[in-house]
ROMI-204388 format. One record per atom (N, C-alpha, C, O): x, y, z. Coordinates in steps of 0.1 Angstrom, whole numbers, plus 5000, padded with zeros to 4 digits. Layout:
N
XYZ/...
***
This chain:
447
655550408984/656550518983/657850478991/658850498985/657850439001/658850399008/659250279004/660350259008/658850178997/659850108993/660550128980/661650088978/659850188972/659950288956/661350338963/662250338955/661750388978/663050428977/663850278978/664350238967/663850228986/664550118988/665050058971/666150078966/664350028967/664549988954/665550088945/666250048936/665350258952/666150298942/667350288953/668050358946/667850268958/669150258967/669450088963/670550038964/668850038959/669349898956/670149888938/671049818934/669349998930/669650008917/670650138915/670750168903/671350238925/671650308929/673050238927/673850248918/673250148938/674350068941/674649978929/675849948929/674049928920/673949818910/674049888899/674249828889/673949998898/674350108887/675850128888/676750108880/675950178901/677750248906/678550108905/679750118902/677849948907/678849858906/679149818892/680249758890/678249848883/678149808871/679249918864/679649888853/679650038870/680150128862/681650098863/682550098854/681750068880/683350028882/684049898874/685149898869/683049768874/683149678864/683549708852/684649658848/682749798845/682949868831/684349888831/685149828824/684849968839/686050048840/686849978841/687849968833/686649888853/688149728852/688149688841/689149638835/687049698836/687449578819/688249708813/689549708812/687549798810/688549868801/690049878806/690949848798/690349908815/692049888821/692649738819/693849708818/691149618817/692249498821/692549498804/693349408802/692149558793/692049568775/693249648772/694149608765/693149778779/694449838779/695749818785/696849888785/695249678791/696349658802/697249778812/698449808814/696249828814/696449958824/696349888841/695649908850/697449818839/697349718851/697649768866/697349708877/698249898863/698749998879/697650098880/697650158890/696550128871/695550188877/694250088879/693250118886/694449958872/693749838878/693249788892/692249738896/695149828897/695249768907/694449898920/694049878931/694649958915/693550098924/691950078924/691250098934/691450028910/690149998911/689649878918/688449878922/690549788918/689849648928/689749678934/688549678938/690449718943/689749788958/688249848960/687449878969/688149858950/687049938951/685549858945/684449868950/686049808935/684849658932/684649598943/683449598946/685549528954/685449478967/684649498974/683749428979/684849648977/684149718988/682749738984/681949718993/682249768970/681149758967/680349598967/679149568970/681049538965/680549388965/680149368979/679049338983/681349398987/681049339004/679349449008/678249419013/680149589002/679349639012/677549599005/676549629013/677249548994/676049508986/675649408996/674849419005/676449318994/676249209005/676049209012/675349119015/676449349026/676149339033/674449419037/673749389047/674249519023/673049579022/671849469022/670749459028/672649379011/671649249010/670649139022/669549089023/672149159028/671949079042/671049089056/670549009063/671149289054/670449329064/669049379061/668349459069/668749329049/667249349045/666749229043/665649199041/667849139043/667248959042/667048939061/666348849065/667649029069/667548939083/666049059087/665349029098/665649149080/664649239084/663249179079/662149179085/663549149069/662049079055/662148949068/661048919069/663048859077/662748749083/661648759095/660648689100/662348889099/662248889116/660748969110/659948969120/660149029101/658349109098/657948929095/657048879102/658548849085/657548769085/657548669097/656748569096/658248679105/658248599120/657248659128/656648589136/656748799127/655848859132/654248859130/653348859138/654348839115/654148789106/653148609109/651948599110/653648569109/653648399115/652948399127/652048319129/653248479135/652748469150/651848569155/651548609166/651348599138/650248759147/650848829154/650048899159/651948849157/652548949165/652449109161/653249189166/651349139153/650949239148/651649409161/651949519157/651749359173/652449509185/653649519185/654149569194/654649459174/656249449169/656149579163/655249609156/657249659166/657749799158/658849739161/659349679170/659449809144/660949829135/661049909141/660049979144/662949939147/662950089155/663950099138/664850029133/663050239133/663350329120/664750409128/665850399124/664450479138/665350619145/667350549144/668450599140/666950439150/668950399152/669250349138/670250379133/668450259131/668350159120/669450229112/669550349114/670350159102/671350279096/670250269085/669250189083/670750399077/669850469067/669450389058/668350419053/670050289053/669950229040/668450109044/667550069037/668750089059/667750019062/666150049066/665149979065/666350219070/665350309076/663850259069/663050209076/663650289055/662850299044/662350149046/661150149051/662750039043/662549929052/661949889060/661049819057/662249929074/661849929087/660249989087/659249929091/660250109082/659250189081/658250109072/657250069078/658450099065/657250009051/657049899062/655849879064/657749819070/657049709082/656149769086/655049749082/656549859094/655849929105/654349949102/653449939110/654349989089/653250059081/652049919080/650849939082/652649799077/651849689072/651449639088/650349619092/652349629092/652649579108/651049649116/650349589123/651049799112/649649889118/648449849113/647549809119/648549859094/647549809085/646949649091/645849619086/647349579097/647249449093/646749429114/646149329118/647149549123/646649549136/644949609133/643949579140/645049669125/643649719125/642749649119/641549679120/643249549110/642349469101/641949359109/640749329109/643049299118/642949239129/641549249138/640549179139/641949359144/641149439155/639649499148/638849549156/639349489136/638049519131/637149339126/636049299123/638449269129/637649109127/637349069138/636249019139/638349059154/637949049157/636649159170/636049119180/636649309162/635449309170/634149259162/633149229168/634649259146/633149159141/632949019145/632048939141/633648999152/633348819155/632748839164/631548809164/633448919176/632548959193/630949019190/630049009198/630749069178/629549139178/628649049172/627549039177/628948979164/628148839151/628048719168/627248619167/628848739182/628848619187/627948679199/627348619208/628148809195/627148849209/625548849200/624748849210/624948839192/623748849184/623448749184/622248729186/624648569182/624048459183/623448409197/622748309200/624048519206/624048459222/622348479220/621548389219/622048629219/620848709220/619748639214/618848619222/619648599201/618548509193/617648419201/618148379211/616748399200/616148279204/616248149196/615748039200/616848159186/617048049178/618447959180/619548019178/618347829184/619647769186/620347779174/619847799163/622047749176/622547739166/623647629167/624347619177/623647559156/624747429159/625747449148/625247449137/627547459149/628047399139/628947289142/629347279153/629147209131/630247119133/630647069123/629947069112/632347019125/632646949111/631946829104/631746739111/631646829091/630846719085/631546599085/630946499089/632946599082/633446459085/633846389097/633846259097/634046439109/634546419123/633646439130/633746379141/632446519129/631746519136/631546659146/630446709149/632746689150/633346769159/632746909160/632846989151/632046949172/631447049176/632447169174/633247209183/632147229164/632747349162/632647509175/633547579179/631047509176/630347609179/628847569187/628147509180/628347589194/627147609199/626847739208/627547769218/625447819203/625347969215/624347869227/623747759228/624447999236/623247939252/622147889245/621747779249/621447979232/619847959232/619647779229/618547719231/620847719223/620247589220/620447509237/619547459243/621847529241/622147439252/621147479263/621147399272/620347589265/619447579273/617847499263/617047419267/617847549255/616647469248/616947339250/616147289258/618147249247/618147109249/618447029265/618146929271/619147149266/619347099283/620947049287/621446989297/621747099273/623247019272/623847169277/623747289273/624647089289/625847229286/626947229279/627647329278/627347119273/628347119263/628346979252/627646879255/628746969245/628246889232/629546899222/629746979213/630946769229/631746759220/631446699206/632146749196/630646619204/630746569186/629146579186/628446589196/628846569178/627246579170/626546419173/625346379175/627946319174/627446169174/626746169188/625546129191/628046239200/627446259211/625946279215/625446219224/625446349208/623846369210/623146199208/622246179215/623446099199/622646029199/622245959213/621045929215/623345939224/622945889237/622245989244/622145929255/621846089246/620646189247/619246189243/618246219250/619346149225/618246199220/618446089207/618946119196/618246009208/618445929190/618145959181/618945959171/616945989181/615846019173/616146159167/616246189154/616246239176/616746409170/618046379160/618046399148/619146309170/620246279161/619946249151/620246339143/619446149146/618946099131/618546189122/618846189110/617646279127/616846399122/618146519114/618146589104/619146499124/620046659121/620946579111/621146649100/621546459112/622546379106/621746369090/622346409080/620646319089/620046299074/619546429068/618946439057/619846569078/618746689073/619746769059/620146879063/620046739044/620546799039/620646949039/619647009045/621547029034/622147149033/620547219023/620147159013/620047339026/618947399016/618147289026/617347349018/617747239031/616347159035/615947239052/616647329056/614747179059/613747209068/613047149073/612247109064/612947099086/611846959086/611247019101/611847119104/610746989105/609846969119/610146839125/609746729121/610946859134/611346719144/611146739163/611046839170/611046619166/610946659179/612146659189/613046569188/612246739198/613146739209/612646669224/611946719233/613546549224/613146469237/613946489251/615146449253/613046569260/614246609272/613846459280/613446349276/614146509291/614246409304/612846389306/612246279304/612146509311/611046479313/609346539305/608146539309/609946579294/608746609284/609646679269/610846699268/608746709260/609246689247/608546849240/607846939244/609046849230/608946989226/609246959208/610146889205/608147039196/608747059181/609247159177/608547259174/610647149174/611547239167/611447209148/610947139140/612247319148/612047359133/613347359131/614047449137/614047239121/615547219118/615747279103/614947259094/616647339102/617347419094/618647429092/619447479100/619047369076/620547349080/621147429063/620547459053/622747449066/623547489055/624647469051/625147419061/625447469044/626747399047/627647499042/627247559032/629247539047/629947599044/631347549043/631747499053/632347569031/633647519033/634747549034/635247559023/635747569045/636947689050/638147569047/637847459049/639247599044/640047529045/640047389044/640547309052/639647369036/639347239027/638347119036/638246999034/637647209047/637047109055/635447179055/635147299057/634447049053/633347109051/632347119068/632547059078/631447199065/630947239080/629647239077/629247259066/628947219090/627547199084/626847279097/627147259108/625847379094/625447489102/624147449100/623347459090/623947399119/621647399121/621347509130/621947539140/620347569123/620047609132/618247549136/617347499129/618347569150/617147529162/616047629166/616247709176/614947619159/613647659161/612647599169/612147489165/612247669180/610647599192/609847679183/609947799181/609247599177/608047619169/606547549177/605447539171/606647519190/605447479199/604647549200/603447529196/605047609204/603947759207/603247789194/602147829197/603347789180/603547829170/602347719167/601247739163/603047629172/601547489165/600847489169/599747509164/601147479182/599647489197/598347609192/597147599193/599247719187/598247859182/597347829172/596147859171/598547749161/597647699151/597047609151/596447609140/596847519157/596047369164/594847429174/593747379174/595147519180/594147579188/593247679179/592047659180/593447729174/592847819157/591547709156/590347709159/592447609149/591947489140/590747429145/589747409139/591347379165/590147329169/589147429170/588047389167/589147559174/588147619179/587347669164/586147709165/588047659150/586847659139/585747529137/584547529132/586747429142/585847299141/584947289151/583847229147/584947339164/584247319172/583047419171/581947379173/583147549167/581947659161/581547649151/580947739147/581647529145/581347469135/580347349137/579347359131/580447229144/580447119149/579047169155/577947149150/579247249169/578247309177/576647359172/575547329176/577347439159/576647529154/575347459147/574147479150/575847369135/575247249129/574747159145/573547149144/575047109154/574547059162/573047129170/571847089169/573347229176/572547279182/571247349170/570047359173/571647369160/570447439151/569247249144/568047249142/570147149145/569647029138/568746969155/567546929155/569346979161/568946899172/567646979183/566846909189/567747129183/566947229192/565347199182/564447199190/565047169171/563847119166/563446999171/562346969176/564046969170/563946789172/563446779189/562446719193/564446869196/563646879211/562346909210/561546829213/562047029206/561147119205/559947029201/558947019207/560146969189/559046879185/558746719191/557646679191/559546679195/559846569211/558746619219/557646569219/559046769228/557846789231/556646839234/555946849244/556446869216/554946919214/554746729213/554146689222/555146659205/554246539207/553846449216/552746389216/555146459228/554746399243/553246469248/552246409253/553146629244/552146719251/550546619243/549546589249/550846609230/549946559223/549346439225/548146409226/550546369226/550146219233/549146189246/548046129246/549746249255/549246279268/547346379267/546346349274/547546489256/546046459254/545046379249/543846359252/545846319239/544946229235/545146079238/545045989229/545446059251/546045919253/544245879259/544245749258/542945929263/542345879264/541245839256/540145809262/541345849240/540845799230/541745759227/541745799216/542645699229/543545569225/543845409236/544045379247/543645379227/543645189231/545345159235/546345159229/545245139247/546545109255/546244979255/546744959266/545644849251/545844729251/547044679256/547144629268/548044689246/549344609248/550644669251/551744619248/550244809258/551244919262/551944989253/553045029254/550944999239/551645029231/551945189232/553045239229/550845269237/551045399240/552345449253/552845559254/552745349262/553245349269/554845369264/555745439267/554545259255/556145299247/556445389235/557545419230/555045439231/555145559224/555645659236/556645739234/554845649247/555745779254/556945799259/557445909262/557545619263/558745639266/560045639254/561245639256/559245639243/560345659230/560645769226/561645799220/559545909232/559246029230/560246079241/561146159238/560046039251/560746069263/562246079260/563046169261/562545939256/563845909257/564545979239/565645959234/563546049235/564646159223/564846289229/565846359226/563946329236/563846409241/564546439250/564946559250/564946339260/566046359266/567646369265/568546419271/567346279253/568946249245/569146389239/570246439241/568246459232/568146599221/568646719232/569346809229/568146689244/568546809256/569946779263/570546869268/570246649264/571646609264/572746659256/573846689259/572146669244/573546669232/573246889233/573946989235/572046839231/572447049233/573247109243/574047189240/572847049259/574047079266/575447069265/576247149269/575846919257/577046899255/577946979245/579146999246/577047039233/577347089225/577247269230/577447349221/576847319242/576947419248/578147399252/579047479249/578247309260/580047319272/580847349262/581747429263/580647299253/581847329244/582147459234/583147499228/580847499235/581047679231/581947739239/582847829235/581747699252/582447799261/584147779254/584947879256/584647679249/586047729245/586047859239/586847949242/585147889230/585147989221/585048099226/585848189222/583848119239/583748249246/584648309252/584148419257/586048289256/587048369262/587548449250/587248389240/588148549248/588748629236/589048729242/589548799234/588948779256/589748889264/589848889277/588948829283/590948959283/591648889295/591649029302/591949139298/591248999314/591049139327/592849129337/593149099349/593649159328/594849179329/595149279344/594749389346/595849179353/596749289364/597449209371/597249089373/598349309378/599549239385/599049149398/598649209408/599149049399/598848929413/600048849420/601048779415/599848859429/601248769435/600548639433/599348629431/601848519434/601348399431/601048329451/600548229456/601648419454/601348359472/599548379473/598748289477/599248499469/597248539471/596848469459/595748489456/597748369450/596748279443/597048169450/595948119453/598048109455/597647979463/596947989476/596647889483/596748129479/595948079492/594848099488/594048029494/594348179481/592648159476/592348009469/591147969469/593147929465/593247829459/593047719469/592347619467/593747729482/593847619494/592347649499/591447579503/592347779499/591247789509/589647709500/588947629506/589547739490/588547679478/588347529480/587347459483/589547509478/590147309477/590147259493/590147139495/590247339501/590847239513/589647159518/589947049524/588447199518/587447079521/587346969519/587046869527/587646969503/587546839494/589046779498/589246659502/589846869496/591146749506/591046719517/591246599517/590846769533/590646759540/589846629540/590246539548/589046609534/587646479527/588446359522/588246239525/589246409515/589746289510/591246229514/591846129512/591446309520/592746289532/594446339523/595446299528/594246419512/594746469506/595846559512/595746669516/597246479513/597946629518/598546699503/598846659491/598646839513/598946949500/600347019505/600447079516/601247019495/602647119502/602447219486/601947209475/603247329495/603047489489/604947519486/605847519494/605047519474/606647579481/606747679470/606547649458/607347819475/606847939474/608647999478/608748039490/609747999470/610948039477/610548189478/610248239489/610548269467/610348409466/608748429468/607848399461/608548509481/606948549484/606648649474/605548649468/607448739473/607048809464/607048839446/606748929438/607448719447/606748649428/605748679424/604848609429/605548779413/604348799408/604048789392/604948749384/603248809388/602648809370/601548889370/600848919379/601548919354/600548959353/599348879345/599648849333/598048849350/597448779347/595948809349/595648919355/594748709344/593348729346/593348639358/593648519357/592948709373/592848619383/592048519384/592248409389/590248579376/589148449372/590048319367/590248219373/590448369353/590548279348/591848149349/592048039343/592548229359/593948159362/593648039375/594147929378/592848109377/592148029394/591447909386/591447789390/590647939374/589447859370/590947719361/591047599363/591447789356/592847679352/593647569365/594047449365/593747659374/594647629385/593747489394/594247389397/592547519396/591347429398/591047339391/590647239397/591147319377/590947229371/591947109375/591646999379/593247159374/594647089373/594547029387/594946909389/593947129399/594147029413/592946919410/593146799413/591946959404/591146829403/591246729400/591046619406/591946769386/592646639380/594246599390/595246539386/594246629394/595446579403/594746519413/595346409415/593346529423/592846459433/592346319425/592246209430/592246349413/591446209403/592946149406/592846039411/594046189404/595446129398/595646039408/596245939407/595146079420/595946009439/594645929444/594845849453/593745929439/592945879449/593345709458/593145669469/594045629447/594445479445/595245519455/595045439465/596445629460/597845609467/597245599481/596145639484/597945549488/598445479503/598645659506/597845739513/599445689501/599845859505/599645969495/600646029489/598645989494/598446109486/598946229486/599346269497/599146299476/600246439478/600046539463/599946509451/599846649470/599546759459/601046819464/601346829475/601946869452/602246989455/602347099449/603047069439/602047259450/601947329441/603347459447/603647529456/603847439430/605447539431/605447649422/605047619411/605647759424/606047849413/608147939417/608847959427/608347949406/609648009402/610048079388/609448059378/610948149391/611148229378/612248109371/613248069378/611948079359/612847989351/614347999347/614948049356/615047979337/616548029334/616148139323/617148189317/614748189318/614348279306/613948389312/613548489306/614148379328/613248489340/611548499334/610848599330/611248369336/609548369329/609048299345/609648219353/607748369346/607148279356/606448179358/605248189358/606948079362/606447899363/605747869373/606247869384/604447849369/603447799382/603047639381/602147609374/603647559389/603547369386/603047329397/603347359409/601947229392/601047179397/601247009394/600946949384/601746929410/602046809403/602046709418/602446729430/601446609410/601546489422/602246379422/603346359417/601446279432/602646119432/601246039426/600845959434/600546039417/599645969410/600045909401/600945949395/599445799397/600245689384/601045709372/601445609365/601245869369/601245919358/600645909346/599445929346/601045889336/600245899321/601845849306/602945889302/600745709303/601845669293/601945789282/601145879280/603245779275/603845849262/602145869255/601545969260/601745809248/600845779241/599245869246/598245879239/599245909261/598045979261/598446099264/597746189261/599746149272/600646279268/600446359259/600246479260/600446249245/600446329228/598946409230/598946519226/597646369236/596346389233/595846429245/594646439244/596246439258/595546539269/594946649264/593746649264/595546739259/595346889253/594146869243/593446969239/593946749238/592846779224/591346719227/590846619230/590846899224/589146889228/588646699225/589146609218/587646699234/587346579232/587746459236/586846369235/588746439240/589746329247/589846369262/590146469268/589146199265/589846239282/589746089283/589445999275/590146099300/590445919306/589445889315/589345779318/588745989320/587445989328/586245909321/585945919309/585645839328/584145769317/583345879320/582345889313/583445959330/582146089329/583246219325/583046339324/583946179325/584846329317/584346409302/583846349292/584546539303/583546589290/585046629279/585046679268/586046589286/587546599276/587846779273/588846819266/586946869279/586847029275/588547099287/589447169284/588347059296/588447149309/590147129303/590447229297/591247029304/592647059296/592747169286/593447269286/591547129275/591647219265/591347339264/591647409254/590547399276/590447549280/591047569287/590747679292/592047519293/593047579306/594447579294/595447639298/594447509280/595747559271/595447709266/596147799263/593447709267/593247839254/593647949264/594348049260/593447939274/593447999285/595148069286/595348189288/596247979285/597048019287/597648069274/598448159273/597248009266/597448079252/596948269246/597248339237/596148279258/595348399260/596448469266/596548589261/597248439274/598448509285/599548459278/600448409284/599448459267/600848479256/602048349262/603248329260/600848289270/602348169278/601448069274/600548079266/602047919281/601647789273/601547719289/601647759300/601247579283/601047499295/601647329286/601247269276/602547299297/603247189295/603047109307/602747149318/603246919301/603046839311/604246769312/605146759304/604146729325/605746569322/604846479335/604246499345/605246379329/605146289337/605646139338/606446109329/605446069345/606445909344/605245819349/604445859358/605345699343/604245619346/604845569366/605945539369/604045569372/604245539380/604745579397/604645539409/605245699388/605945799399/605045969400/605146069407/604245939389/603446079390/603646209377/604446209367/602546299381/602546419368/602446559369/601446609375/603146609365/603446749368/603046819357/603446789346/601946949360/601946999350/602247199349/601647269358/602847259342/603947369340/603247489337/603547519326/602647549340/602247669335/603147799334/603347869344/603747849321/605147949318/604048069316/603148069307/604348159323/603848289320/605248399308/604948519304/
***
């Protein structure tokens, strides 16, 4: 509407000049040259004064699109002094000038809101340009997942992590893979997820970063514990006969060993052949018992415990056996009053295992050293770490501590890791290791 006037003040004027024109011609045909000379004056003035209408809507259209140019969207046209022809003008700025503050101010509170939801996610997010490399974007959840506080180019990551690099660099747009993430001192599998988008003639390539650990561990722990009530089950039903009948025949032998001809000790090794299944058959039943017990935990006597009355029920348990083995133990405890909630049996029964295997880890050192820490993490989760100066453990037995059946002990039954994961897996938290060959091993319990 307001410029609908402008326009008619422009054809307003271009009408009235077109009519005086008309008129000079007819005077200059009749050669009516003394009333001629009355109307040029007046063609003039409309020329100049167009011109000058022209002019000051050419220096107003400059100074909106200068405003224009610079986002200067808080510029107001003053309409009130402006002369009239200009007013209509000024005003239609002013209007686009508001229109275009509010379109403004509704992007960017959708950017603040879309950047406050990526902060919040637990899922990392990466962008960057596809040709340059150049880190567009990263929220906290990744730079705390990886451990970077800032990440100029995407190549940058390969002196961090090579391996990941390679993973994110080959992972096409529409694709998904499961890769691993290698920190400083232990490793973790994320779930890569990538898309690509193109602004301004430059293309972008958007990952996002999934901890899918927990996720596997649940389903790996599922897995083993069907195989193992499986394994067991078939074990103990095939093998509990076989005892059983082991020794009705020992009983049998032994009555009738004296109408039998022991000449050449043959009955003697009848009984120690009897003996020796029978022992083996009560062996494997026990072994295939210890290992039920993964199965038997499925509910947790939940309540609030400070971690200070878990390490001192813990020293007090253990200190014999160190005291014995000359074992020192440090406690460091910043906040006394750090607590979780947890099954105190079964936390103690985890927590004991881990010092065990930590007194196995020192025995070789000159100076042995337990120390046991807890703190709240950068997730405010509670971390209870259990770790020594013992030889550590190469890359390669790291991967397989956690899995039933594997250990490094020659009398180890490989169970006690693998119920102290189900264990923690029960308390909706996990259990992680790090360690370095030679400098020792720490191991992480996240509530």
């Amino acid at each position: 509407m307001i410029f609908k006037q402008f326009e008619w003040r422009i054809l307003i004027r271009i009408v009235f000049l077109f009519i005086t024109l008309s008129a000079a011609s007819f005077l200059l045909v009749k050669e009516l040259y003394v009333y001629l000379l009355l109307v040029i004056p007046l063609i003039i003035y409309q020329v100049v004064d167009f011109y000058r209408f022209h002019k000051k809507a050419h220096d107003e259209l400059n100074q909106f699109v200068e405003s224009v140019h610079y986002r200067d969207f808080s510029r107001s046209f003053d309409v009130k002094h402006a002369p009239v022809e200009i007013q209509p003008l000024r005003q239609g700025f002013n209007e686009i000038n508001t229109t275009f503050k509010v379109i403004s101010k509704e992007k960017e509170t959708q950017y603040q809101y879309l950047q406050k939801i990526l902060e919040l996610v637990d899922t990392g997010i990466l962008s960057y340009e596809e040709e340059t490399g150049k880190v567009v974007w990263m929220n906290e959840s990744l730079k705390n997942m990886l451990q970077l506080p800032y990440l100029k180019t995407i190549h940058s990551l390969s002196k961090r992590d090579e391996v990941l690099y390679q993973q994110i660099i080959s992972l096409k747009p529409g694709d998904g893979r499961i890769a691993t993430a290698h920190l400083e001192t232990s490793s973790f599998k994320i779930l890569l997820s990538a898309t690509a988008f193109q602004t301004e003639g430059k293309i972008y390539k958007l990952i996002a970063f999934q901890n899918v650990n927990e996720a596997l561990d649940e389903t790996e722990s599922k897995a083993w514990q069907k195989l193992l009530s499986v394994l067991t089950h078939e074990i103990m039903n095939s093998v509990a006969p076989i005892s059983s009948l082991a020794e009705t025949l020992k009983h049998r032998l032994q009555q009738s060993v004296a109408v039998l001809s022991n000449e050449h000790g043959s009955v003697d090794d009848l009984e120690l052949g009897i003996e020796t299944i029978k022992r083996r058959s009560e062996g494997l039943l026990k072994f295939a018992e210890t290992y039920r017990n993964l199965n038997k935990i499925t509910t947790l006597n939940l309540k609030k415990v400070f971690v200070r009355d878990i390490f001192e029920n813990l020293f007090q348990l253990m200190q014999p056996t160190l005291e014995q083995k000359n074992i020192e133990v440090e406690t460091i405890l910043k906040d006394p009053d750090l607590s979780l909630e947890a099954d105190t049996n079964l936390l103690e029964q985890v927590l004991i295992n881990l010092v065990v295997n930590a007194i196995e880890a020192v025995k070789e050192k000159q100076h042995p050293r337990i120390i046991l820490s807890a703190y709240l993490n950068t997730n405010r989760k509670t971390v209870i770490r259990v770790s020594d100066n013992g030889n550590g453990m190469p890359a390669e037995i790291i991967e397989k501590i956690f899995i039933p059946f594997f250990s490094t002990k020659k009398s180890g039954s490989g169970i006690g890791l693998s119920l102290c994961k189900q264990i923690m897996m029960l308390h909706k938290g996990n259990i992680q290791v790090q360690s370095v060959e030679g400098e020792g091993t720490a191991f992480l319990l996240q509530f």
